[in-house]
C-alpha positions in Angstrom: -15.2 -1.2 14.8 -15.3 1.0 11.7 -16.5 4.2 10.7 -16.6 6.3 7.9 -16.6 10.3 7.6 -17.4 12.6 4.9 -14.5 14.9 4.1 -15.1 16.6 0.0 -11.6 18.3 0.4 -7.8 18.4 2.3 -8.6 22.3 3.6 -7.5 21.6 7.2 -10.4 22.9 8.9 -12.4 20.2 7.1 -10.1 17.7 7.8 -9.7 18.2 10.9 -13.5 17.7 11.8 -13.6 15.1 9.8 -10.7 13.2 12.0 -12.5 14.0 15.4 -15.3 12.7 13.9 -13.5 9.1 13.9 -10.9 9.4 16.6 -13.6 7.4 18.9 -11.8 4.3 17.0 -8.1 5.4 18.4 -8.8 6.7 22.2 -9.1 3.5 23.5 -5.9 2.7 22.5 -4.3 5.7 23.8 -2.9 6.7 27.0 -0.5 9.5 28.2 2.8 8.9 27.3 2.1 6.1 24.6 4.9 5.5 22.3 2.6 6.0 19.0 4.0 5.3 15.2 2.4 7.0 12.6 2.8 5.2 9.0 1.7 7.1 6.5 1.9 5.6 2.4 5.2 7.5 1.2 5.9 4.9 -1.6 8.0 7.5 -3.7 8.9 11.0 -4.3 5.0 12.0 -5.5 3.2 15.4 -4.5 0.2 15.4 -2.5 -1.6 15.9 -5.8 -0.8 12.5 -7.6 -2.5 10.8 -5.1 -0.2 8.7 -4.8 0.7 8.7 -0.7 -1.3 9.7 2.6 -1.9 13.4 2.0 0.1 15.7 4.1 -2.7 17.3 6.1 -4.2 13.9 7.2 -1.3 13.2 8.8 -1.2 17.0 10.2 -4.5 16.0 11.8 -4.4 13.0 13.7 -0.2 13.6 14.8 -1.8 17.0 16.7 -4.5 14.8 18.0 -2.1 12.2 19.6 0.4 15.5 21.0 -3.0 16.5 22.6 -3.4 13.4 24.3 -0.1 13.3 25.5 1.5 10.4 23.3 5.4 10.3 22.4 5.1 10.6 17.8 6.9 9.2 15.9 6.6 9.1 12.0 8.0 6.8 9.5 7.8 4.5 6.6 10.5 2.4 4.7 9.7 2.8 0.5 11.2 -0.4 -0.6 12.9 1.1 -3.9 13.9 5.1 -3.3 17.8 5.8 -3.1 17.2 9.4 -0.6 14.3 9.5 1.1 14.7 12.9 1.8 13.3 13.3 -1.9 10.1 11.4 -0.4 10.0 13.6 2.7 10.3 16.5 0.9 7.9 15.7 -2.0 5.3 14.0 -0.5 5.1 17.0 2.2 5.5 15.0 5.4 8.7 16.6 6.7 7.7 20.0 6.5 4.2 18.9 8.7 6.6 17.0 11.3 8.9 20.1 11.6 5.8 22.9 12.1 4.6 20.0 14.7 8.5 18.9 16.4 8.0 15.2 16.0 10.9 12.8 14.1 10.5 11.5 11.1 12.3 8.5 10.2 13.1 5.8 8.3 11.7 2.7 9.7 14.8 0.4 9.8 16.9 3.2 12.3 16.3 1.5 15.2 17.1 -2.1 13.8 15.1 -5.2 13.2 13.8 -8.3 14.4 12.6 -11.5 12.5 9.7 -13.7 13.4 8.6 -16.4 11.5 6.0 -17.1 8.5 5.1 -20.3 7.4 8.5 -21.8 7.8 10.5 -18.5 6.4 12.7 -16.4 8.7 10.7 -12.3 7.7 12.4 -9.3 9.2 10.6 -6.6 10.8 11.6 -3.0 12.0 11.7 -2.3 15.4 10.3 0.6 15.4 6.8 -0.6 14.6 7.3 -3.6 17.1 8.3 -1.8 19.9 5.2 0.9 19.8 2.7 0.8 22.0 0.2 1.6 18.5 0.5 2.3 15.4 -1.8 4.6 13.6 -2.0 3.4 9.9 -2.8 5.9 7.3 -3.0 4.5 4.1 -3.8 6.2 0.9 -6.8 4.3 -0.6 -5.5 3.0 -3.9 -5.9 0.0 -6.5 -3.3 -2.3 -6.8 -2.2 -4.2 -10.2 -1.5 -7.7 -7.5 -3.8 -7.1 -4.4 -6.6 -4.9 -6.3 -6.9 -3.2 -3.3 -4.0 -1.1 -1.3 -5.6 -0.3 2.4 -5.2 -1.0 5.6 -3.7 -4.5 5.3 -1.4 -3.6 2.6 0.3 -0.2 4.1 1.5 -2.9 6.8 3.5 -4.1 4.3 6.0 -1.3 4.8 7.5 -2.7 8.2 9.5 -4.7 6.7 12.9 -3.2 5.7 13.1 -1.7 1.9 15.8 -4.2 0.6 13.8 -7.4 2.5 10.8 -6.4 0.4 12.8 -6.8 -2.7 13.3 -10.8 -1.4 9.4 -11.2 0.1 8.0 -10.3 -3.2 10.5 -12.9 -5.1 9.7 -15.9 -2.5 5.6 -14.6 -2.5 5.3 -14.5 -6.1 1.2 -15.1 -6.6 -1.7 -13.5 -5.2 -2.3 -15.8 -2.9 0.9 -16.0 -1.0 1.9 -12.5 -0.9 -1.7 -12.0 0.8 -1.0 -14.8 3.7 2.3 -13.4 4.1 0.7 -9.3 4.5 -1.6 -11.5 6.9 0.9 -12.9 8.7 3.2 -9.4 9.1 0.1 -7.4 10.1 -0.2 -10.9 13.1 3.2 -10.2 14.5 2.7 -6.1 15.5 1.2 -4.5 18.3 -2.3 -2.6 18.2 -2.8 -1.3 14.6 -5.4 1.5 13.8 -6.3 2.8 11.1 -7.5 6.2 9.9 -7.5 5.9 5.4 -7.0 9.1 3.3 -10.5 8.4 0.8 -11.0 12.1 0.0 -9.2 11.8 -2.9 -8.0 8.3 -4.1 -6.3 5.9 -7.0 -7.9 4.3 -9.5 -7.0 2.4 -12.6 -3.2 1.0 -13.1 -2.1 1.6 -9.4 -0.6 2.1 -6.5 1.4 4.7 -8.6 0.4 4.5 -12.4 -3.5 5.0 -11.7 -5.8 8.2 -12.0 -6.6 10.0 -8.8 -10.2 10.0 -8.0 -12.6 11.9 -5.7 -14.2 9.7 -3.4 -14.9 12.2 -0.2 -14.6 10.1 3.0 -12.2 9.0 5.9 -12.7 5.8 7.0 -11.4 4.4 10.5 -11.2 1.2 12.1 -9.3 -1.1 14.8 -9.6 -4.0 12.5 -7.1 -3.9 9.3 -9.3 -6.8 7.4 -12.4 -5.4 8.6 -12.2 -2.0 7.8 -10.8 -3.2 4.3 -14.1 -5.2 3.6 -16.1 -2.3 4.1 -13.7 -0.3 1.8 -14.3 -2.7 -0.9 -18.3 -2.9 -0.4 -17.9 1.0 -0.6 -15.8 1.4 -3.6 -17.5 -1.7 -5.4 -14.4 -3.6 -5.4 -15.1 -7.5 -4.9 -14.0 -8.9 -1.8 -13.1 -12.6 -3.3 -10.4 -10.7 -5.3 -8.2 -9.1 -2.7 -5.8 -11.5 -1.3 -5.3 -10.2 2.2 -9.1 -10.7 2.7 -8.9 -14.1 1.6 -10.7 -16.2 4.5 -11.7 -13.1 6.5 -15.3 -13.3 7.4 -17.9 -10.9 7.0 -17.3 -8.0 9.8 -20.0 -6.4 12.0 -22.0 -3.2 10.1 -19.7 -0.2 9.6 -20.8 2.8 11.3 -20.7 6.9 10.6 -21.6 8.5 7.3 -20.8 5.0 5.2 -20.7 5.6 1.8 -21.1 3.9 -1.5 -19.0 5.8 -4.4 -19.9 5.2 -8.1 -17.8 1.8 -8.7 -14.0 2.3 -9.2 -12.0 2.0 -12.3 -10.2 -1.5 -11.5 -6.3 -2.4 -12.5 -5.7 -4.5 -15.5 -6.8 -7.9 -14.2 -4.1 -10.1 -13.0 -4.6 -13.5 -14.1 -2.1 -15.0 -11.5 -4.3 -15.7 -9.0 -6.2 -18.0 -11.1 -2.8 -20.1 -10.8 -3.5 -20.7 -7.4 -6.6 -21.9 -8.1 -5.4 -25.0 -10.3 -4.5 -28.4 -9.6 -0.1 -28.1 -9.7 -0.7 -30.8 -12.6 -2.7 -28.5 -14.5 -0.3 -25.5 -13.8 2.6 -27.3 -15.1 0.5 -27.2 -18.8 -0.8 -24.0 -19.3 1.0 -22.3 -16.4 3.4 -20.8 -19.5 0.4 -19.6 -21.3 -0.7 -17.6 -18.3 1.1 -14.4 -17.2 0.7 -10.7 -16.2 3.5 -8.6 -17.5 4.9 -5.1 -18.0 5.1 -3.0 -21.1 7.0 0.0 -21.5 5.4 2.8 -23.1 7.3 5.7 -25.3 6.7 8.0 -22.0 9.7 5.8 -20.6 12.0 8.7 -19.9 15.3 5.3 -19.5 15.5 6.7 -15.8 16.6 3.2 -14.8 14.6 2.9 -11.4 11.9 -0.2 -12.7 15.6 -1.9 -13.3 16.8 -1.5 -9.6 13.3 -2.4 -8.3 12.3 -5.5 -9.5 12.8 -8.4 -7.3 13.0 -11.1 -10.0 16.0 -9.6 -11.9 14.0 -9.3 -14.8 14.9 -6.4 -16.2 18.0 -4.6 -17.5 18.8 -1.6 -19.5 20.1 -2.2 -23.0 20.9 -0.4 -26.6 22.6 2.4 -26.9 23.0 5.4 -24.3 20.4 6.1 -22.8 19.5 2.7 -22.4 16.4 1.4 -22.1 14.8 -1.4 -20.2 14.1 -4.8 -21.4 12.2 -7.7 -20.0 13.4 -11.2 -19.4 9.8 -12.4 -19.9 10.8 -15.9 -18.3 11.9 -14.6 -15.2 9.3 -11.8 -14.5 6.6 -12.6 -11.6 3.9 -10.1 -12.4 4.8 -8.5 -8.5 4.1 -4.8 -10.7 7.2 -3.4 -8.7 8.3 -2.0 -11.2 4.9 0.2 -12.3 5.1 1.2 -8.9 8.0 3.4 -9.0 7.9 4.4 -12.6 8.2 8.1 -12.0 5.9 8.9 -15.6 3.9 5.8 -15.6 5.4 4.3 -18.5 4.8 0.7 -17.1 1.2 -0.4 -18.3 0.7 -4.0 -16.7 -1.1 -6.4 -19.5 -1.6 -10.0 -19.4 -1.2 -12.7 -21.9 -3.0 -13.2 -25.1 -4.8 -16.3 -24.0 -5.7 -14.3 -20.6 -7.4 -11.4 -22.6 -9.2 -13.9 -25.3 -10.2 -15.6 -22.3 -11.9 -12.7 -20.8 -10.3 -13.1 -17.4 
């Protein structure tokens, strides 16, 4: 099932309605005593106001929800590229919600991990989100510079260990197979449900680079792929682009107050998934000719952190102190890791000249 809510602001009282209005989607799931995770988007150190991660009060919201009924809560994420997360607790204002309410906050990979397998690859996964009874997913609705859409689906993505992410995103390098792998992740983990923070989302160049934009809903669902569809019908985002979708069908009619926004500003097109499209012979060709690539703008304040996140050792810093980073065009895969931590949003994704003549 999935339902929408309107919700025009984060004033708690608002919220808060808003929430019981979809917590029909999580009680049957629940039960006294349930060992409940609550995985919020806390991809770096960004205030509620960037838009960037699940805002503060959403999580307020449904955590007292779950005390009410009685559940054991615990919160957590793993950001795959953030040296002390107590910079992301404290920014993003999770810890000081989980202090007022008593329940820990952690990082994902205390409790260890466990591996399962993926087409042939060994993937690690935190115990913590295995060993729940649920998980309530709260994902910031964003767009995404490799999956268009960051949802449901994708805030899954954050059970695997920080520095295993690094690895994934090398050995899933196109749209294609980073979306069955997200697919196969969100397989492997107990009941997942969703509740996604769409009162005030990301548009443009994101998951971290893009513009926040008003949008005014929650939307719910014990379906990750389902509830994803309906997000992109809603924000006007096409379906056939979003790799974790790819081969999901078409899901019964949402429910609530659904809502169609004014069409979303999209992420620069990445032109890697056309790659996957090709015969191998025909790849080999114009393969080269084909690519999805960061620029660094003057913004670029040499802070070093695009170097330490990207999975392809493509970058470096160079040139005299500070230095600045350069690309190893070669060797970059277009993952957009590191637009994604850039703390000023000096990384501006573009593709290659024959992409943009092209019009793709």
């Amino acid at each position: 099932m999935t339902t929408f809510a309107k919700c025009a602001s984060y004033e708690r009282a608002e919220i808060e309605a808003a929430i019981a209005k979809v917590w029909d989607v999580v009680e049957p799931f629940l039960e006294p005593g349930a060992r409940v995770l609550v995985k919020p988007n806390l991809l770096r150190e960004s205030t509620p106001d960037e838009a960037v991660t699940t805002h503060p009060e959403v999580v307020r919201a449904c955590v007292k929800k779950l005390l009410e009924a009685g559940a054991q809560v615990t919160v957590g994420d793993s950001p795959a590229f953030v040296a002390k997360l107590a910079t992301v607790w404290q920014a993003t204002g999770i810890q000081k919600i989980c202090e007022e309410l008593n329940v820990p906050l952690i990082a994902l990979e205390q409790k260890g991990c466990s591996t399962f397998w993926h087409e042939g690859e060994k993937i690690s996964l935190c115990n913590t989100a295995l060993e729940a009874d649920l998980i309530l997913n709260l994902p910031k609705i964003k767009t995404h510079g490799l999956t268009l859409l960051t949802a449901a689906a994708k805030n899954l993505y954050g059970v695997v260990p920080g520095h295993v992410k690094t690895r994934l995103h090398k050995s899933h390098p196109s749209a294609k197979k980073f979306g069955a792998l997200v697919r196969g992740i969100c397989a492997a983990l107990p009941q997942v449900v969703t509740i996604a923070d769409g009162v005030v989302g990301m548009e443009g160049d994101g998951p971290s680079g893009g513009t926040p934009v008003q949008l005014g809903f929650l939307a719910a669902g014990d379906d990750v792929f389902a509830l994803d569809w309906h997000l992109c019908k809603a924000l006007g985002l096409p379906v056939s682009r979003v790799p974790t979708l790819d081969g999901v069908p078409e899901p019964e009619a949402a429910q609530g107050d659904v809502v169609e926004v004014a069409p979303i500003k999209p992420p620069a097109a990445s032109p890697l998934s056309l790659l996957d499209k090709l015969p191998k012979w025909l790849v080999k060709i114009v393969g080269r000719f084909i690519w999805f690539r960061p620029k660094f703008l003057k913004a670029c304040v040499r802070c070093g952190k695009c170097v330490k996140a990207c999975p392809a050792e493509a970058l470096k810093l160079e040139g005299e102190r500070p230095r600045e980073p350069r690309l190893d065009a070669p060797r970059c895969i277009g993952c957009c890791c590191c637009a994604e931590v850039c703390p000023v949003k000096a990384v501006e994704m573009r593709s290659s000249p024959l992409v943009r003549l092209a019009g793709m």
